[in-house]
C-alpha positions in Angstrom: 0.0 0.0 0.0 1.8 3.3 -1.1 0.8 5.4 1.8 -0.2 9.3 1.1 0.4 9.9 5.1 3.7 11.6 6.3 4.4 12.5 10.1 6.7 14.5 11.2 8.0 15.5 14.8 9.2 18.8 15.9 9.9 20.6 19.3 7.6 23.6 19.8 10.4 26.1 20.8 7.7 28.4 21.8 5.9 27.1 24.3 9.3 26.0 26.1 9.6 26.3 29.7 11.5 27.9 32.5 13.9 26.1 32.1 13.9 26.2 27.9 12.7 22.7 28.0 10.0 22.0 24.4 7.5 20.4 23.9 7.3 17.5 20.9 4.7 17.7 18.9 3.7 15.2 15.9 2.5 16.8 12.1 0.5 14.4 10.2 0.2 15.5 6.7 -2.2 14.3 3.8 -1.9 15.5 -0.1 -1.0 19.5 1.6 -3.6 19.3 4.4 -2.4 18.5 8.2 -2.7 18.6 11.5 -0.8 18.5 14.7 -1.1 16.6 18.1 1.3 16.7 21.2 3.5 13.8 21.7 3.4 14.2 25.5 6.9 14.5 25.6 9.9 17.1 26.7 13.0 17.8 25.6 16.2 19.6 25.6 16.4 21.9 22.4 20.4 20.8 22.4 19.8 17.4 22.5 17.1 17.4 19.7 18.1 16.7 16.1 15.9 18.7 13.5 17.3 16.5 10.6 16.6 12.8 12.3 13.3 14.1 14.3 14.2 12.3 17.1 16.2 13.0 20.3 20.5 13.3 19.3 22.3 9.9 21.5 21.6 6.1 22.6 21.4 6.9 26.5 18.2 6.0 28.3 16.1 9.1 27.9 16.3 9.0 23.9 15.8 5.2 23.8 12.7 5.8 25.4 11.2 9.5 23.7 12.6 7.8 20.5 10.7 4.6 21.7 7.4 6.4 21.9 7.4 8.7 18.9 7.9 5.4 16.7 5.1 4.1 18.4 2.9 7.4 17.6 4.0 6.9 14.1 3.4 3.3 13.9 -0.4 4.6 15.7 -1.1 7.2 12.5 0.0 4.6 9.8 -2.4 1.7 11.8 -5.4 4.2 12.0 -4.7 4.8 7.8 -4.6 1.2 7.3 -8.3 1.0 9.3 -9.5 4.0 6.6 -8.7 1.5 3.6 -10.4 -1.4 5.3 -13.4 0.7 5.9 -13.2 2.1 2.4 -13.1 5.6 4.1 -11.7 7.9 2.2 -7.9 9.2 3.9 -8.6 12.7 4.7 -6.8 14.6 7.0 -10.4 15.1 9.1 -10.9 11.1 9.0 -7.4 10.7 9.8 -7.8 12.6 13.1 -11.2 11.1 13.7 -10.0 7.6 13.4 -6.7 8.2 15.6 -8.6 10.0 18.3 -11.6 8.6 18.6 -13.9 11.8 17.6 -17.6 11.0 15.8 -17.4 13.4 12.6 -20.5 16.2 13.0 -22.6 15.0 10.8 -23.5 17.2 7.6 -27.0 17.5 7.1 -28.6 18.7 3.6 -31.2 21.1 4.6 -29.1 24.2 6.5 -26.2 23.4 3.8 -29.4 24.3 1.0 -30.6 27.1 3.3 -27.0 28.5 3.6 -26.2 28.3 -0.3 -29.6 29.9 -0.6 -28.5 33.1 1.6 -25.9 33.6 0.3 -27.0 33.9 -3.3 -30.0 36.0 -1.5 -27.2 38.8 -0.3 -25.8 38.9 -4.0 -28.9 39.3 -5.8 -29.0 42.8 -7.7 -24.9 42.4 -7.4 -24.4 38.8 -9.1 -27.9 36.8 -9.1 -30.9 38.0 -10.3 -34.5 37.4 -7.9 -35.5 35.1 -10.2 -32.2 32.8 -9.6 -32.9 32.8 -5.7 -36.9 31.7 -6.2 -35.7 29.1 -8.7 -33.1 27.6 -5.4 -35.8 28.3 -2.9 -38.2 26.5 -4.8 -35.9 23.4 -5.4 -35.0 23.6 -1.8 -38.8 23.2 -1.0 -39.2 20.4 -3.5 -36.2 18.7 -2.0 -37.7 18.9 1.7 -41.6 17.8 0.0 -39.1 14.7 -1.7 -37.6 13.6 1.8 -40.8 13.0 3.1 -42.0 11.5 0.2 -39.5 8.9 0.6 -37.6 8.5 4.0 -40.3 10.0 5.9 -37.7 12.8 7.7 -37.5 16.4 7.3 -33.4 15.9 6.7 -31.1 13.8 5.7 -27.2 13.4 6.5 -25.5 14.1 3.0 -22.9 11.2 3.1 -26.5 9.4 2.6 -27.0 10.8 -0.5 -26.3 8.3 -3.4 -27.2 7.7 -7.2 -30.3 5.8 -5.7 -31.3 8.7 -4.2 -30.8 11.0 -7.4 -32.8 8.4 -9.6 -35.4 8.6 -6.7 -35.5 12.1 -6.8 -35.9 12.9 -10.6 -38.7 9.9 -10.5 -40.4 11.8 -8.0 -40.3 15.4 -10.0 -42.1 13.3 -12.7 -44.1 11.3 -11.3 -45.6 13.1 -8.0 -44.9 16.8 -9.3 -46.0 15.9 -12.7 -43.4 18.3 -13.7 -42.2 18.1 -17.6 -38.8 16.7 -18.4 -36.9 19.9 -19.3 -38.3 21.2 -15.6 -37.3 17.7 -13.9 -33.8 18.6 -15.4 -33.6 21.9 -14.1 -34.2 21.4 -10.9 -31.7 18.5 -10.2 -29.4 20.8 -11.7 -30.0 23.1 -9.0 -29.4 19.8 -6.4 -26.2 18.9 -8.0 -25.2 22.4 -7.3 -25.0 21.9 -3.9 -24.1 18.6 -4.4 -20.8 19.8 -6.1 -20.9 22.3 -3.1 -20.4 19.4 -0.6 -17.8 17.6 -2.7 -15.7 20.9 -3.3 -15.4 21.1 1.1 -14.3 17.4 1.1 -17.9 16.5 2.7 -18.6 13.9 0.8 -16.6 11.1 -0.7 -18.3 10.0 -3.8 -20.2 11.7 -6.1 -23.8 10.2 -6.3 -24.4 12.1 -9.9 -20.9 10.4 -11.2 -23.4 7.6 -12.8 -26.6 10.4 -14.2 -27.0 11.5 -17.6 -30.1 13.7 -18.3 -30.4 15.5 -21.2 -32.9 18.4 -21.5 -35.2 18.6 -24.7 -34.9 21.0 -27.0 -38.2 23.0 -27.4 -39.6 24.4 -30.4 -40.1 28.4 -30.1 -42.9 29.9 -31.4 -42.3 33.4 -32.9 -45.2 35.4 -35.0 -44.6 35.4 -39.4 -44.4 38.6 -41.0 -48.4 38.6 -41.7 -49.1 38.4 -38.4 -47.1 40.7 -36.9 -48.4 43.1 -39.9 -51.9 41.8 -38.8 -51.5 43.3 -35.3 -50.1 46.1 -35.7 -53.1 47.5 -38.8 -55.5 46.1 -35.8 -58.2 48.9 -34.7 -58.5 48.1 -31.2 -61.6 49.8 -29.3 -60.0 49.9 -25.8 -57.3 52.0 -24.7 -56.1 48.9 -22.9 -55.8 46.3 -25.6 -54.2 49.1 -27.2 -51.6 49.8 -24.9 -50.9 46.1 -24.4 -50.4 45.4 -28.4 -48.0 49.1 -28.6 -45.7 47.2 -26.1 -45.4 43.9 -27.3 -44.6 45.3 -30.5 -41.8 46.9 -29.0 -40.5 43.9 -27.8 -40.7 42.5 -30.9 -38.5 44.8 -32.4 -35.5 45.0 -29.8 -36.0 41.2 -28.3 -36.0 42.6 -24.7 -37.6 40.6 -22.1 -40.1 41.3 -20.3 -38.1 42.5 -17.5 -36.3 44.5 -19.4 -38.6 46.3 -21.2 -39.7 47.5 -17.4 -36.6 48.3 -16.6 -36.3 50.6 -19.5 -35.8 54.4 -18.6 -34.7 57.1 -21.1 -31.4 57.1 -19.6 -31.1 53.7 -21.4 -31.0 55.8 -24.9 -28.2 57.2 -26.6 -26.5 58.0 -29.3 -24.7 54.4 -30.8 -21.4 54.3 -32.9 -23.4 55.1 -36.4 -25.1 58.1 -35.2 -28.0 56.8 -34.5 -30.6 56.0 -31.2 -29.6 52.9 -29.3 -31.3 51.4 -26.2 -27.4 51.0 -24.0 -29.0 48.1 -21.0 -28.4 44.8 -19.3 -30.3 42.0 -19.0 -31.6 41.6 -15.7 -31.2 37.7 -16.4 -28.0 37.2 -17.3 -26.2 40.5 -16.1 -25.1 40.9 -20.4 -24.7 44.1 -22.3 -27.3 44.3 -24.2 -27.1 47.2 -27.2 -30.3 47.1 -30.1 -30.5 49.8 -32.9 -33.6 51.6 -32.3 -35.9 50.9 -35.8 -38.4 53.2 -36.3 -41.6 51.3 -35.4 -39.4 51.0 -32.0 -39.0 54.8 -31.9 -42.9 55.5 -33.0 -44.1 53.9 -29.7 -41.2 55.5 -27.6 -42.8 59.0 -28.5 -46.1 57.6 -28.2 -46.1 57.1 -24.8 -43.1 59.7 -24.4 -45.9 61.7 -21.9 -47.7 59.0 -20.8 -48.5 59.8 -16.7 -47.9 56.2 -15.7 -44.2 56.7 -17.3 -43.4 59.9 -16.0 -44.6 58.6 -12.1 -42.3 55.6 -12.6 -39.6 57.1 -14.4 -40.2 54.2 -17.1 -39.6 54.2 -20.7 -43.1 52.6 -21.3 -46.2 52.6 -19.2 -45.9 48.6 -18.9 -48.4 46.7 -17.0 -47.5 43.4 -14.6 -46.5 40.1 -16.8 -49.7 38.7 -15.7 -52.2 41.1 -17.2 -49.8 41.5 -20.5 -49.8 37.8 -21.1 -53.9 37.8 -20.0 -54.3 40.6 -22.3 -52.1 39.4 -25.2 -54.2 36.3 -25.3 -57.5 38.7 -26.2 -55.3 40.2 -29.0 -54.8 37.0 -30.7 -58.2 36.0 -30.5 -59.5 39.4 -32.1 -56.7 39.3 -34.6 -57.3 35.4 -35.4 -54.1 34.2 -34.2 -53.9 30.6 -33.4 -51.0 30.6 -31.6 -50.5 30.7 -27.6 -49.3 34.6 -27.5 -47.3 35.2 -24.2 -45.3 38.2 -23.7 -41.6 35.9 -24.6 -42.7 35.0 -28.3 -42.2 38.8 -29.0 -38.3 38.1 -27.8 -38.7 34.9 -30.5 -40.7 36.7 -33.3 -37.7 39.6 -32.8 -34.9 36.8 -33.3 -36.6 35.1 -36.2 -39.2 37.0 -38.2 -37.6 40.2 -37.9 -33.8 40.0 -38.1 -32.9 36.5 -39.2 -35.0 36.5 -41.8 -33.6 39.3 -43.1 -30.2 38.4 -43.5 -29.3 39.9 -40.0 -26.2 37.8 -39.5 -26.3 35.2 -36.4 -23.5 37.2 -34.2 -25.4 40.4 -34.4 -28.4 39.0 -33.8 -26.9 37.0 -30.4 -25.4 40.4 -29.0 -28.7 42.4 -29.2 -30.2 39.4 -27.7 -27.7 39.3 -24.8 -26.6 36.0 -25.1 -23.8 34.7 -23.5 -22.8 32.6 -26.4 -23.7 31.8 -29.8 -25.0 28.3 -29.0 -28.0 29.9 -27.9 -29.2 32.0 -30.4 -28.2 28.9 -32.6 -31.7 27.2 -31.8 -33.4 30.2 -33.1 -31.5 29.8 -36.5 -32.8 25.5 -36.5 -36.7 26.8 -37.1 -36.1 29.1 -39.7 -37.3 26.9 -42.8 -38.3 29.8 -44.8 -34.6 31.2 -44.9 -33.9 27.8 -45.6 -36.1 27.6 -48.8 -34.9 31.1 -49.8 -31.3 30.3 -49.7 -31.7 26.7 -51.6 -33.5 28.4 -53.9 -30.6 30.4 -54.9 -28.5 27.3 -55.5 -31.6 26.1 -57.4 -31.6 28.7 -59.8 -27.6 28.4 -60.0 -28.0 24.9 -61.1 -31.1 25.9 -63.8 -29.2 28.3 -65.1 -26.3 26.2 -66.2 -26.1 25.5 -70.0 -24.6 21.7 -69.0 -25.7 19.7 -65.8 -22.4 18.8 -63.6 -24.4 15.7 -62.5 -25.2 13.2 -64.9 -26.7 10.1 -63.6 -26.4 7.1 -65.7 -28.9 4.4 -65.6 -27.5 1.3 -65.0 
């Protein structure tokens, strides 16, 4: 067994005596971490040698400190040899456990959730945004709602934790929460955060999620075609309301800013951009990215439509925007009165924006991905997948390339 355990004895010279008599201690060291014990024993700093680590002669008194340090030494190696056997991992906490005698606190999972949860709570607004804290405060709950579930306990030690109890878990997000797979996957992410949290302070030895795949789905966006974004803007609505609502989804869908972000708008946002011409300067409230669109001028239209609006000026807001709840409640009215089949929430204006109105039009993928905020391009990649209509435009191209040539380059030969 190549052993990963060192010990080494010293003499404390600074807690010597009177009479300038030290102290021995023993340092036990494992991969960089140790600690320190006394060896119960005194010496002369004269008569100890700092290269040998034992007392200097062969007279009586350093047969028998000599004598007892082996047999400390021989104690740490016999306590690591216990650790295998066990199949405890050799730590430098076990170590000292297992040599002393001392029960290891045990670690349990709810106050290391509740703490991870605080803490991201006091860095909200500085490196997490509210909706990252509800997302861990509502895994936390459905982890607590899981243990009883299962075990029947309102905690649970975390060196209990294994893949069982992952597989267990996910089961129980779809079966009992009835929660959809991409959702299920999202919240054992959030687990195997603190999961990785317990494994990264040497709390745990094994890594119950070494064995789990999961794999979220990708899901088809719906975004609004050009005729029916052309369909609600000509719209006559009767109510000042509906009208309102349509004015500033529109505006969504021609800058791609979330909802969020379209509240947070104020007309400090606006400047002048490198061209010469009106940007909206923000950041996402999600993510934390810059975030810099080109205003067009439907964009601009509805900015100096509402420019004296009394619900903007009270809130020092760019637009007079209602709650999420009554835009999405509201939007849905739209699309009945302007015959549109589709579910219309609030977020298909940030979809209809990165499709319909600048992929479509030849707005190149990178551009498109920094006034969406993205943090990479991967993202606005799964806009580009549902775009069949640039598709067919493009082919066609190389279709009428391949009409146009006097002699086909392909000639298939029948057999």
């Amino acid at each position: 067994m190549n052993t990963t355990v060192s010990v080494l004895f010293y003499i404390k010279r600074s807690k010597a005596n009177n009479e300038g008599i030290c102290p021995i201690y023993a340092r036990v060291t494992i991969q960089a971490k140790r600690f320190e014990f006394s060896a119960n024993k005194y010496v002369n700093p004269e008569k100890w040698s700092s290269e040998g680590t034992k007392v200097k002669g062969t007279n009586e008194e350093a047969r028998t400190i000599n004598s007892h340090l082996d047999y400390l030494k021989n104690q740490v190696l016999e306590a690591e040899k216990r650790l295998f056997k066990k199949d405890i991992k050799v730590t430098s906490e076990n170590l000292k456990n297992e040599l002393f005698g001392t029960t290891e606190t045990k670690r349990m999972l709810v106050p290391i959730f509740e703490d991870h949860n605080n803490k991201i709570k006091e860095l909200v607004g500085k490196e997490y945004a509210p909706g990252t804290l509800e997302r861990y405060k509502t895994s936390l709950s459905h982890t607590k709602e899981f243990l009883q579930w299962k075990y029947k306990v309102s905690d649970i030690e975390i060196n209990k934790i294994d893949h069982a109890f992952v597989t267990d878990y996910e089961f129980w997000l779809r079966s009992v929460r009835n929660c959809a797979n991409n959702t299920a996957v999202k919240y054992i992410k959030n687990f195997n955060k603190i999961i990785k949290l317990c494994l990264a302070n040497d709390w745990l030895d094994k890594n119950p999620f070494a064995n789990y795949k999961s794999k979220v789905k990708e899901v088809e966006r719906v975004y609004l075609s050009e005729e029916e974004i052309q369909n609600i803007i000509e719209k006559d609505f009767k109510t000042e309301r509906l009208s309102l609502v349509r004015d500033i989804f529109l505006f969504s869908c021609f800058t791609g800013l979330a909802y969020i972000d379209v509240k947070n708008l104020t007309n400090s946002h606006i400047s002048i951009g490198i061209d010469g011409e009106k940007w909206i300067f923000t950041h996402r409230q999600k993510t934390e990215t810059a975030s810099k669109i080109p205003i067009l001028p439907v964009t601009q239209m509805i900015i100096d439509k509402y420019s004296d609006h009394p619900k903007s000026n009270n809130e020092d807001r760019l637009l007079p925007i209602l709650t999420n709840q009554k835009m999405n409640a509201y939007l849905k009215e739209i699309a009945g009165v302007c015959e549109i089949e589709k579910e219309l929430t609030f977020h298909i204006a940030r979809h209809t924006f990165a499709t319909t109105v600048t992929l479509t039009n030849g707005v190149p993928i990178e551009s498109v991905s920094k006034m969406l905020g993205h943090k990479n391009l991967r993202t606005t990649q799964h806009y580009a997948k549902v775009l069949d209509k640039k598709v067919s435009e493009d082919m066609q191209i190389l279709r009428n390339k391949f009409i146009s040539l006097e002699k086909p380059k392909f000639d298939v030969k029948s057999s």
